[in-house]
ZASE-437744 format. One line per 10 residues: number of its first residue (from 1); their letters; for each residue x, y, z of N, C-alpha, C. Coordinates in steps of 0.02 Angstrom, whole numbers, plus 50000, padded with zeros to 5 digits. Layout:
// ZASE-437744
NUM	a	X Y Z X Y Z X Y Z ~ ...
// end
This chain:
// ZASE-437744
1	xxxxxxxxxx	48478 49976 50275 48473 50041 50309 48533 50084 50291 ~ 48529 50153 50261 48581 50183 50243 48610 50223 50300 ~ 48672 50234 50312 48699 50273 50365 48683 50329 50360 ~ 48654 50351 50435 48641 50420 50433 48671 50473 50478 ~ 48685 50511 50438 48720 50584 50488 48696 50632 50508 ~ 48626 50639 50506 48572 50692 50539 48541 50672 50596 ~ 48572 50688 50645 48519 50633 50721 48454 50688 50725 ~ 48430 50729 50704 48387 50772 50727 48347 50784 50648 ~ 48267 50798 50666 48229 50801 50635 48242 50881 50587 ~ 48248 50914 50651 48242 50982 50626 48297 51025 50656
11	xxxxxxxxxx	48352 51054 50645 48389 51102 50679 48364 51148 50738 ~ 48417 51142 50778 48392 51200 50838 48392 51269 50812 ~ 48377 51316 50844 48378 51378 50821 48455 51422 50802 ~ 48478 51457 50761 48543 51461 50766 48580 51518 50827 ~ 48632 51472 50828 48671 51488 50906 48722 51560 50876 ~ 48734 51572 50818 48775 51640 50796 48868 51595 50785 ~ 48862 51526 50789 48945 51521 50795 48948 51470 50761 ~ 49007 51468 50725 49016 51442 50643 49078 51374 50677 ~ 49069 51325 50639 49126 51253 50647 49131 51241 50561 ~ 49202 51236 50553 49222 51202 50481 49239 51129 50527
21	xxxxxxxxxx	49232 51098 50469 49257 51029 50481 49293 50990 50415 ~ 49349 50979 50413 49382 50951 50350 49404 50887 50365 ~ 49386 50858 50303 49347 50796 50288 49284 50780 50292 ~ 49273 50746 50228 49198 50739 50241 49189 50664 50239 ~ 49235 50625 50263 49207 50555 50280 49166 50549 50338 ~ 49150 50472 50361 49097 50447 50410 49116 50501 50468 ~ 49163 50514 50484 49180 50550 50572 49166 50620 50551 ~ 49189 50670 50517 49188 50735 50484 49107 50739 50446 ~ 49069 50680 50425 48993 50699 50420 48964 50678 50498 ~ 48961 50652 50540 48940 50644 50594 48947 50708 50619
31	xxxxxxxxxx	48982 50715 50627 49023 50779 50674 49002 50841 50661 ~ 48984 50857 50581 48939 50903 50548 48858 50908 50579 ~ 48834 50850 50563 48767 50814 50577 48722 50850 50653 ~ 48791 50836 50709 48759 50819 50763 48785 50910 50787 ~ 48830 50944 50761 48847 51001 50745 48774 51065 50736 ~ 48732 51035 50660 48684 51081 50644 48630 51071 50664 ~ 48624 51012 50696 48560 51018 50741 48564 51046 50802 ~ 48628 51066 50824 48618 51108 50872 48619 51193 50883 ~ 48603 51197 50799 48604 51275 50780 48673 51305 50764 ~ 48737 51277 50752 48798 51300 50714 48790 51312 50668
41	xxxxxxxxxx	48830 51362 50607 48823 51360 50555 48894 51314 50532 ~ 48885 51257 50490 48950 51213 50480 48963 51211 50421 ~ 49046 51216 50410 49052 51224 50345 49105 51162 50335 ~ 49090 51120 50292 49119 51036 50288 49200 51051 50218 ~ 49251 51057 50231 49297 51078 50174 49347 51003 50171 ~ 49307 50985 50108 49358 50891 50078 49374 50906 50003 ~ 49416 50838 50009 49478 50885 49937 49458 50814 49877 ~ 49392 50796 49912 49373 50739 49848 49313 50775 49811 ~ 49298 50759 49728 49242 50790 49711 49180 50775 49755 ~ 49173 50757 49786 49090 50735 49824 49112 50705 49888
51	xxxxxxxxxx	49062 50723 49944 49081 50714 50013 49059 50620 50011 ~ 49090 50600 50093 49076 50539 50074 49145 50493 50113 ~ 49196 50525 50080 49282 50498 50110 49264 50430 50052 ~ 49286 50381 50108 49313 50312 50098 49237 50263 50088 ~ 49184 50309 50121 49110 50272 50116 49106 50275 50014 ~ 49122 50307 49980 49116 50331 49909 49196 50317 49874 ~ 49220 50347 49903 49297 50343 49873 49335 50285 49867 ~ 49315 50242 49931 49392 50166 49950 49329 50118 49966 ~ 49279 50116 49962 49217 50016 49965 49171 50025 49903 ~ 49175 49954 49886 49148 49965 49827 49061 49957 49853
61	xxxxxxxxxx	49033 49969 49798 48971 49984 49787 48901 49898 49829 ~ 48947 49842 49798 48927 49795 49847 48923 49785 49930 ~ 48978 49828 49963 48981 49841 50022 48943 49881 50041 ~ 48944 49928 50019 48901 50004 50044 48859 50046 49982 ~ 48815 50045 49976 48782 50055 49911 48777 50154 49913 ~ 48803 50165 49876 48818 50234 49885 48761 50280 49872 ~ 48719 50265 49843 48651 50303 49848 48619 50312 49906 ~ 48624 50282 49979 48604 50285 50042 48668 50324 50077 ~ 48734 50333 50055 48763 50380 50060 48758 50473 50050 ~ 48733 50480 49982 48709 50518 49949 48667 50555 49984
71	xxxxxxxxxx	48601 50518 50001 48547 50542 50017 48576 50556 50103 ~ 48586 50521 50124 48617 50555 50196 48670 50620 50192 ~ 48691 50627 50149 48740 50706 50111 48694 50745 50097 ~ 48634 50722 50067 48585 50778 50045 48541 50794 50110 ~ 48523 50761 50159 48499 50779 50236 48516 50807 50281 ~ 48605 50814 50258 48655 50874 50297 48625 50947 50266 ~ 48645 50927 50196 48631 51005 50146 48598 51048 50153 ~ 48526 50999 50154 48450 51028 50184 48447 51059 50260 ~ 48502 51016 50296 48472 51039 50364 48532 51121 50377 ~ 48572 51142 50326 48595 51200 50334 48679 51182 50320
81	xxxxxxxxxx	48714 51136 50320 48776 51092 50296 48793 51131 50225 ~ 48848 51162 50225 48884 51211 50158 48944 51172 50165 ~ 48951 51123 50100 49002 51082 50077 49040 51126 50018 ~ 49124 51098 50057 49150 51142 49984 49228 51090 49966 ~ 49210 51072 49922 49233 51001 49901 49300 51019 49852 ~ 49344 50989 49818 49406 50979 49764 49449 51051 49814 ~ 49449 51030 49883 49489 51112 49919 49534 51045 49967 ~ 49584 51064 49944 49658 51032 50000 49664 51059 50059 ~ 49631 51065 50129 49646 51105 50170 49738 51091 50182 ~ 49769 51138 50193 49829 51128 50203 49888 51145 50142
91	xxxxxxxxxx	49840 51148 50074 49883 51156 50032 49831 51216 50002 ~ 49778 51214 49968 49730 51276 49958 49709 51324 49996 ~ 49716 51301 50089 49663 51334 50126 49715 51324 50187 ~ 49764 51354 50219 49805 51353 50282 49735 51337 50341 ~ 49756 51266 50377 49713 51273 50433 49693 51335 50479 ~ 49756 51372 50490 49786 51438 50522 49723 51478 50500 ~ 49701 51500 50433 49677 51522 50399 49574 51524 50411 ~ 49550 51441 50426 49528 51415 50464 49483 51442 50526 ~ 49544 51426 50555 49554 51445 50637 49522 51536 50649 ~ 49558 51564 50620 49543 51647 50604 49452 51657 50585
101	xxxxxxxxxx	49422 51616 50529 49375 51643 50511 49318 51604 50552 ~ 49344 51530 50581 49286 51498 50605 49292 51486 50693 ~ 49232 51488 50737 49248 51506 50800 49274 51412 50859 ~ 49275 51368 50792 49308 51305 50787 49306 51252 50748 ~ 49378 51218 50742 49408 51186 50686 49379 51107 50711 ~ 49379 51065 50668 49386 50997 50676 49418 50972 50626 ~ 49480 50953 50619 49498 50891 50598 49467 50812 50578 ~ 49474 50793 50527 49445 50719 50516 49460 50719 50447 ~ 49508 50712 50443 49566 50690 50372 49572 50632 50363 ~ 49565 50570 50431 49569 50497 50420 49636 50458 50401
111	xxxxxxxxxx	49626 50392 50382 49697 50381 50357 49712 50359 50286 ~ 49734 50404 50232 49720 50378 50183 49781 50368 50150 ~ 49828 50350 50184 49892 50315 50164 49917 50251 50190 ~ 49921 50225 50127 49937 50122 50148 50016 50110 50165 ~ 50007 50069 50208 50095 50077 50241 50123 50023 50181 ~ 50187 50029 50191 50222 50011 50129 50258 49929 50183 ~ 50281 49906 50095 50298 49815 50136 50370 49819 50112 ~ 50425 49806 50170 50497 49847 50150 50532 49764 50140 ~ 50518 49746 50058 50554 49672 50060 50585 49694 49993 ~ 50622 49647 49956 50647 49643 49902 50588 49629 49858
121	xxxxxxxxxx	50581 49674 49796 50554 49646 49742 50480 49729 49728 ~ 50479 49742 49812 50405 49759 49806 50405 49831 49732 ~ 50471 49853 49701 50447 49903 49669 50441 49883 49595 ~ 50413 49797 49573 50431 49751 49528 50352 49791 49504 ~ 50350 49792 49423 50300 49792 49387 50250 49750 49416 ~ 50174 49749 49409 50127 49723 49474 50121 49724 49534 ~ 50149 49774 49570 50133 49756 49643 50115 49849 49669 ~ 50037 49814 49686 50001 49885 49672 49981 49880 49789 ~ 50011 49973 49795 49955 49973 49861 49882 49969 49864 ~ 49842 49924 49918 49788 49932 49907 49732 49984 49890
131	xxxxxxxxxx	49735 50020 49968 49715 50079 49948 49723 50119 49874 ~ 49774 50119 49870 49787 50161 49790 49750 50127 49727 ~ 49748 50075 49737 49735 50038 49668 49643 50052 49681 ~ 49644 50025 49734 49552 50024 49768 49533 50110 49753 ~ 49547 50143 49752 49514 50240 49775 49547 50259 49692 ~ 49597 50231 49653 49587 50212 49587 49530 50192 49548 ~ 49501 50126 49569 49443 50099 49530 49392 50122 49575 ~ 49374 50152 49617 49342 50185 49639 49312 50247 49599 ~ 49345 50287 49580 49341 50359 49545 49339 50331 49496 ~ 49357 50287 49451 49341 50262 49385 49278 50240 49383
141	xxxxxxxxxx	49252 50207 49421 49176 50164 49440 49132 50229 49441 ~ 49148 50276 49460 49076 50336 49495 49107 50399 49417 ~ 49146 50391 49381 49150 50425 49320 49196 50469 49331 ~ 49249 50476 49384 49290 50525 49407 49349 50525 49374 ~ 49370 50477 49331 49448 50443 49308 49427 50401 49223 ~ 49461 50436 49190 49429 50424 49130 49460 50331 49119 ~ 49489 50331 49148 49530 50254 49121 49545 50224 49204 ~ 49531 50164 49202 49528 50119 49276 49621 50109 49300 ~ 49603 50068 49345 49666 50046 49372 49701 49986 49327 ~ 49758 49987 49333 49777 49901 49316 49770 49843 49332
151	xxxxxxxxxx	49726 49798 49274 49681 49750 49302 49722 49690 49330 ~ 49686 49672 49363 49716 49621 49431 49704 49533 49399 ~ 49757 49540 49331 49710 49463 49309 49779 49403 49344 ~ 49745 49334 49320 49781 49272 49361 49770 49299 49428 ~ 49828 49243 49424 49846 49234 49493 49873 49305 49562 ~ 49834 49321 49597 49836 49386 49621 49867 49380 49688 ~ 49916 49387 49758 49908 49377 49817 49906 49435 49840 ~ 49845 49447 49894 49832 49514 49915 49872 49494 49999 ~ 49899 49525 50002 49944 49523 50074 49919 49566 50132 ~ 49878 49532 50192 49843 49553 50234 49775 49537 50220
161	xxxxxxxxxx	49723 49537 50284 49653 49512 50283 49623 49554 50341 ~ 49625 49621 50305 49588 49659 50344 49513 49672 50288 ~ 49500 49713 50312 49416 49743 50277 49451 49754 50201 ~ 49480 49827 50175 49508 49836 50102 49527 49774 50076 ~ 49602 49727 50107 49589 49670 50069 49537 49623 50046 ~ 49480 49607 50071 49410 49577 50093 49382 49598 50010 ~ 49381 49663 50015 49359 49701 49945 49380 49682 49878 ~ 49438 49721 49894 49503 49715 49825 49486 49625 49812 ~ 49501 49542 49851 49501 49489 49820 49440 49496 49813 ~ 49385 49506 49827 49321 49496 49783 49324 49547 49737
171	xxxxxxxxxx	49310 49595 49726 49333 49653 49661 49388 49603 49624 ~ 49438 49577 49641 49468 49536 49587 49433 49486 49524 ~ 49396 49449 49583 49366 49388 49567 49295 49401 49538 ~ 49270 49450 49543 49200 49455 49522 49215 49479 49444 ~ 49251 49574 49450 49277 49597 49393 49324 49568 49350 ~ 49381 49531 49360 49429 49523 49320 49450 49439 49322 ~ 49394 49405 49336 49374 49337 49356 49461 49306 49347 ~ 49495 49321 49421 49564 49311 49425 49542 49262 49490 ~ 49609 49236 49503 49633 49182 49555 49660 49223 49618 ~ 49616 49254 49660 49636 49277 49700 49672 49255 49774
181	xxxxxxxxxx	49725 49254 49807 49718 49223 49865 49753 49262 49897 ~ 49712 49268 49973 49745 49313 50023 49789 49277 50075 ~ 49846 49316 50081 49903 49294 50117 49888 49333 50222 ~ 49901 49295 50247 49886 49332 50308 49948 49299 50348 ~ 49987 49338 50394 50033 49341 50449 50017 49271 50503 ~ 49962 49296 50510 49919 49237 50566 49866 49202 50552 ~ 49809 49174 50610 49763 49113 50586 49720 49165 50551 ~ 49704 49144 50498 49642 49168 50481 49559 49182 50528 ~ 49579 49166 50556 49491 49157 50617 49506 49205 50670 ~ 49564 49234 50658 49587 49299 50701 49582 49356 50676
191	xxxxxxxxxx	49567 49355 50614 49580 49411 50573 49530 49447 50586 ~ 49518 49535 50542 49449 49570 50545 49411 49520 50477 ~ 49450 49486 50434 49404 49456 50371 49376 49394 50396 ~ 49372 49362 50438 49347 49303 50479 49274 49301 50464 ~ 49237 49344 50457 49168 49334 50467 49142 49330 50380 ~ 49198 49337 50316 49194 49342 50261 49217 49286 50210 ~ 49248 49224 50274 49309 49171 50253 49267 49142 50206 ~ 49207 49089 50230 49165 49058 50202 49123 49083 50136 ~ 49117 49168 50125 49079 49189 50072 49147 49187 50030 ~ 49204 49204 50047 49247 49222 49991 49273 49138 49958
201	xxxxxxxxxx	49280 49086 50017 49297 49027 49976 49232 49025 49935 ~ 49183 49028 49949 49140 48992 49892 49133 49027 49837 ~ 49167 49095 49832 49163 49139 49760 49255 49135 49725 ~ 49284 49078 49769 49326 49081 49715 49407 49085 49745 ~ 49379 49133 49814 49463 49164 49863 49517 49107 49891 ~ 49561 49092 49890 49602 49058 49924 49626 49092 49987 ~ 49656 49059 50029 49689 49071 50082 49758 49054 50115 ~ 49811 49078 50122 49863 49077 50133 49879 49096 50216 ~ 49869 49040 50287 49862 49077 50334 49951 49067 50352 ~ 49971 49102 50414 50005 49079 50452 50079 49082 50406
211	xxxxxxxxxx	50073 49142 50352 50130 49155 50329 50158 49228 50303 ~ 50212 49246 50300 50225 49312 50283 50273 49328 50217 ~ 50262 49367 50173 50295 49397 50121 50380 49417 50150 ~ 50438 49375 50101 50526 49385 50117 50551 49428 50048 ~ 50492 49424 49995 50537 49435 49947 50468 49434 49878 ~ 50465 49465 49827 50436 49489 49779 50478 49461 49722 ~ 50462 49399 49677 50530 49384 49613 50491 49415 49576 ~ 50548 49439 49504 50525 49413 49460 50589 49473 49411 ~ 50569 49450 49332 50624 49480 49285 50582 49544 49275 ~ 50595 49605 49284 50545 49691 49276 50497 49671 49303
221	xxxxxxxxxx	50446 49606 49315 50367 49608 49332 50358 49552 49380 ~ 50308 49540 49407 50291 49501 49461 50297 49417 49436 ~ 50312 49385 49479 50326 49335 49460 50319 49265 49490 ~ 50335 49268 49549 50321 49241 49608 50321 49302 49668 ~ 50292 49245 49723 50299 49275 49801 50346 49233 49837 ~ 50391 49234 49883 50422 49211 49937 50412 49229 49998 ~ 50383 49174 50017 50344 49195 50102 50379 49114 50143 ~ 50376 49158 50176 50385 49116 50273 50341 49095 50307 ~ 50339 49029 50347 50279 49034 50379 50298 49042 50452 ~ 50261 49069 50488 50250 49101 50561 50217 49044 50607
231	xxxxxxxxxx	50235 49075 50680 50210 49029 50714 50128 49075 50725 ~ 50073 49026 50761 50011 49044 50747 50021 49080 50826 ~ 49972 49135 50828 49939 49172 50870 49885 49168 50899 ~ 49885 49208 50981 49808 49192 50979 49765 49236 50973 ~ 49802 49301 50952 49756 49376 50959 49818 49406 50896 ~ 49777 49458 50885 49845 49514 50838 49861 49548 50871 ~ 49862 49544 50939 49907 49602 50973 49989 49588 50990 ~ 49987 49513 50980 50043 49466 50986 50102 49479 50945 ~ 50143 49481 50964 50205 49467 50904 50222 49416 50870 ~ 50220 49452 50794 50237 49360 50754 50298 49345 50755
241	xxxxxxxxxx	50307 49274 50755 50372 49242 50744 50374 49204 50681 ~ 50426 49215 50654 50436 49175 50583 50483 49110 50618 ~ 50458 49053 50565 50484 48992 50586 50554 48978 50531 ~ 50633 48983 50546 50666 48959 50510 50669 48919 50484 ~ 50681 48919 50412 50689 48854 50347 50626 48828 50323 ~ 50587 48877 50320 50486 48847 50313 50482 48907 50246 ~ 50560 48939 50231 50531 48976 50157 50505 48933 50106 ~ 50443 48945 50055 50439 48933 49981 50402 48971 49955 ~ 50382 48954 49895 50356 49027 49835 50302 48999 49786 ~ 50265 49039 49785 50191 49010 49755 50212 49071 49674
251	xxxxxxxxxx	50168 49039 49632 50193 49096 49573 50120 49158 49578 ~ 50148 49202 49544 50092 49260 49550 50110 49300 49490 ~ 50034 49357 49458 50047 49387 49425 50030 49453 49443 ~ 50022 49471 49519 50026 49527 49537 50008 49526 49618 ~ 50029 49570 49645 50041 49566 49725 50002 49650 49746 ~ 49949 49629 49794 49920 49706 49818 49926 49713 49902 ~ 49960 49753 49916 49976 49771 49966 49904 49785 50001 ~ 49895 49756 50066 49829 49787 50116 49860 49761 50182 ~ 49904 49811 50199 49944 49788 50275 49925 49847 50312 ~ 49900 49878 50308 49874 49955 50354 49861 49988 50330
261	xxxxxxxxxx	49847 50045 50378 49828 50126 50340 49874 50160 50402 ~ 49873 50242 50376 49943 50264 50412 49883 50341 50423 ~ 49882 50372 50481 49841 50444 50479 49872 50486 50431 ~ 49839 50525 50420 49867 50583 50353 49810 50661 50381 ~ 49845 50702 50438 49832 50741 50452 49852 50833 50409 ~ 49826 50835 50402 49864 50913 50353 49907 50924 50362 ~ 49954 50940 50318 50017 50960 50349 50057 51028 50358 ~ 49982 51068 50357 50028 51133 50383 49985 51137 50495 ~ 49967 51061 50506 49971 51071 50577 50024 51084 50597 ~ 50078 51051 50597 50143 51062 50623 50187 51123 50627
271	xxxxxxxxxx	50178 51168 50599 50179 51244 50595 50144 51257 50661 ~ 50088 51225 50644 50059 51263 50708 50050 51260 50781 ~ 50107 51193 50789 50108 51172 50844 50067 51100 50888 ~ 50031 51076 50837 50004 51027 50858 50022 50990 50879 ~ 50017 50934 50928 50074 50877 50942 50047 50828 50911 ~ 50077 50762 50908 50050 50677 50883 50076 50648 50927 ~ 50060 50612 50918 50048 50529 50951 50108 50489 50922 ~ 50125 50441 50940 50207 50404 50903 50175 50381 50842 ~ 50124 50352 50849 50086 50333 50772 50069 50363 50716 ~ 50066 50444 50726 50065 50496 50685 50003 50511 50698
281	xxxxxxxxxx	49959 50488 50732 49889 50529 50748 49898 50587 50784 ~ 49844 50610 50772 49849 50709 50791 49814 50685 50884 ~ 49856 50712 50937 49854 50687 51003 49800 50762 51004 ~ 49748 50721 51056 49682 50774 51074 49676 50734 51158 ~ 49630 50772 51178 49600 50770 51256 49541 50734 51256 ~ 49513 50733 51301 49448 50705 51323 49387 50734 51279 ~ 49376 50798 51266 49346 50836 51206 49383 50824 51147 ~ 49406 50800 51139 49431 50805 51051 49480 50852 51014 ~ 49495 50894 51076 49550 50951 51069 49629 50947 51064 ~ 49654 50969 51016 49716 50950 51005 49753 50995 51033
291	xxxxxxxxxx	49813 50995 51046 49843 51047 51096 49880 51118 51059 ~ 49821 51136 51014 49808 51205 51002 49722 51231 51017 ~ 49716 51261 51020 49663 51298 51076 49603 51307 51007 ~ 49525 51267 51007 49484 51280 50971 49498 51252 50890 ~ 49527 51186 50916 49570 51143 50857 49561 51097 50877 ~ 49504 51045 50860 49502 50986 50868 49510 50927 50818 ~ 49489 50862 50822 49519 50813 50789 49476 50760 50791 ~ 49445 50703 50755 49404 50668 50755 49416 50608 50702 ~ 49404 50552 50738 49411 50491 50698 49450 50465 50668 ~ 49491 50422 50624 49554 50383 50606 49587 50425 50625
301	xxxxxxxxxx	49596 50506 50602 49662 50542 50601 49687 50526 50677 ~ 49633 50546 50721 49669 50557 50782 49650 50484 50849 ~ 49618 50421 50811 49610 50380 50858 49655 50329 50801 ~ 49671 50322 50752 49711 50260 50716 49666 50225 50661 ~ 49679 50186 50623 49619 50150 50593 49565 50121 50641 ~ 49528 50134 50624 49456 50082 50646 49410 50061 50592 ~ 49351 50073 50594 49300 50061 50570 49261 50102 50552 ~ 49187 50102 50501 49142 50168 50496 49093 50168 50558 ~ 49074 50118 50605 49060 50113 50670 49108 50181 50715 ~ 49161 50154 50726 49217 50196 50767 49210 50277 50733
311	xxxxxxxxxx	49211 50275 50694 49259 50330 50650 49185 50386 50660 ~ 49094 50366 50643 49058 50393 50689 49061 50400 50734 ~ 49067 50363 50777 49054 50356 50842 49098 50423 50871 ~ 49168 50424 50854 49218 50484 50865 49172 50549 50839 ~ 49176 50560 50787 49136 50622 50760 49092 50656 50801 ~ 49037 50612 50835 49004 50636 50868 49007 50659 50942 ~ 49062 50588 50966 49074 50637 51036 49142 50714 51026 ~ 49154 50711 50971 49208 50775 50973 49156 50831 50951 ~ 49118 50818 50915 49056 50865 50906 49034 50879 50991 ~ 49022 50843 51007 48989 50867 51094 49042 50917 51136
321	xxxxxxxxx	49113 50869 51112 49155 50905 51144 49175 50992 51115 ~ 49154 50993 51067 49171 51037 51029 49100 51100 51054 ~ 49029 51063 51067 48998 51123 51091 48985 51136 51175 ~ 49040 51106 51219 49049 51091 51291 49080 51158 51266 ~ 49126 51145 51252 49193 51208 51245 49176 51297 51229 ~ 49128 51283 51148 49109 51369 51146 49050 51385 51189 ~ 49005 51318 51235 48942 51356 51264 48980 51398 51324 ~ 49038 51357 51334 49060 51386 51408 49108 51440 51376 ~ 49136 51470 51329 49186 51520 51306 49158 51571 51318
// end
């Protein structure tokens, strides 16, 4: 079943009042979706060639088959959805700017920056962020990037076992038939990759639980890893503890960072007064409103990483919130 962002057969009649929405990932097409069926005219402004975000850009094609993407982009189009794509809001297009021509903004920029791992070694030849390397072979895969990423051969440790890592060691192991093994902080059966443990051992993945990255060797290039092992957890909300004198080092020929994602909101909000959150998410209300007036915010940017579950799910109630606000203006 392909995800869909049109809840309505046919658009309501039009209401006379216009919503941009920038980004066009899962929350920013929802948000569109549930937008033009209620007679808005919506105008979707993302700074990738083709709408989509991270559904097209950051999972590969085994996860989410992008032609059921597509066709849910083409059901916006039809239903009145004016996409205007390779535009940086913030650097091409001042939100400010925005704000002036449309009678409300939504936010849904998401998070498309991988937090960095602050040890010795990490700026060693091979040791690629996930995200970057992944939205790399990404655009190379769909014809966007004339030449791919740097291939991930041997021995690989992808550090963290969230969803992107999940990807990247199978994308290792399928494409570049390498020795992948993922390193995780805590038990593995805690993780979000838990429900993937059993498909990935039998294609090849190793597992490294219950330990953490001290140090990156090697002479210019990757060489080994030096990790610690931790005491086990019973949730990830827990704080890890590293166990003294339990260092040793497995060898490697390249190390991919998948320890988070970080929000990446435009950055000419702050000009304009927006506030955040300590996490860097753009802080909104019960409607989706950020604390500038007819400026709202939707999905990773302004709730943290989640999921393409969540990251809809947001879109659409800030869409509601978003036509609570001009029916009553």
């Amino acid at each position: 079943m392909p995800i869909k962002f049109l809840p309505c057969k046919e658009p309501a009649p039009p209401l006379g009042k216009t919503v941009a929405v920038v980004g066009a990932g899962p929350a920013g097409l929802a948000a569109a979706g549930t937008l033009v069926c209620k007679g808005y005219e919506v105008h979707v402004y993302d700074n990738q060639p083709e709408p989509g975000g991270m559904l097209i850009f950051a999972i590969p094609d085994f996860r989410i088959p992008k032609d059921g993407v597509r066709h849910s982009v083409r059901e916006l189009e039809e239903a009145g959805v004016t996409f205007h794509q390779n535009i940086t809001v913030g650097k091409d297009v001042h939100v400010k700017e925005l704000l002036e021509k449309y009678d409300a903004v939504i936010i849904a920029t998401g998070t498309w920056e991988g937090r960095r791992l602050h040890i010795p070694g990490v700026d060693l030849k091979g040791v690629y962020n996930a995200l970057d390397w992944i939205f790399h072979y990404m655009k190379y895969k769909l014809g966007y990037e004339k030449d791919g990423p740097p291939p991930l051969n041997g021995r690989v440790a992808i550090i963290g076992a969230g969803l992107t890592a999940v990807d990247i060691a199978e994308l290792a192991k399928l494409d570049f038939d390498s020795s992948p093994v993922i390193v995780y902080r805590r038990p593995i059966n805690i993780s979000p990759a838990r429900f993937m443990v059993k498909h990935l051992k039998k294609i090849g993945v190793d597992f490294i639980e219950c330990a953490q990255p001290v140090a990156v060797l090697g002479e210019g290039k990757v060489e080994k890893l030096r990790l610690i092992r931790t005491k086990p957890t019973k949730s990830r909300k827990e704080h890890v503890e590293t166990i003294p004198g339990t260092e040793f080092e497995i060898p490697v020929d390249a190390v991919v960072l998948a320890i988070g994602l970080k929000a990446t909101p435009p950055q000419s909000l702050q000009s304009l007064g927006v506030e955040f959150n300590p996490n860097g998410t753009v802080k909104v209300d019960e409607n989706g409103m950020t604390t500038v007036p007819r400026l709202f915010a939707a999905g990773d940017v302004a709730q943290g990483p989640s999921n393409i579950g969540l990251a809809i799910k947001s879109g659409k109630k800030t869409a509601e919130g978003v036509h609570r606000y001009l029916s009553s203006a």
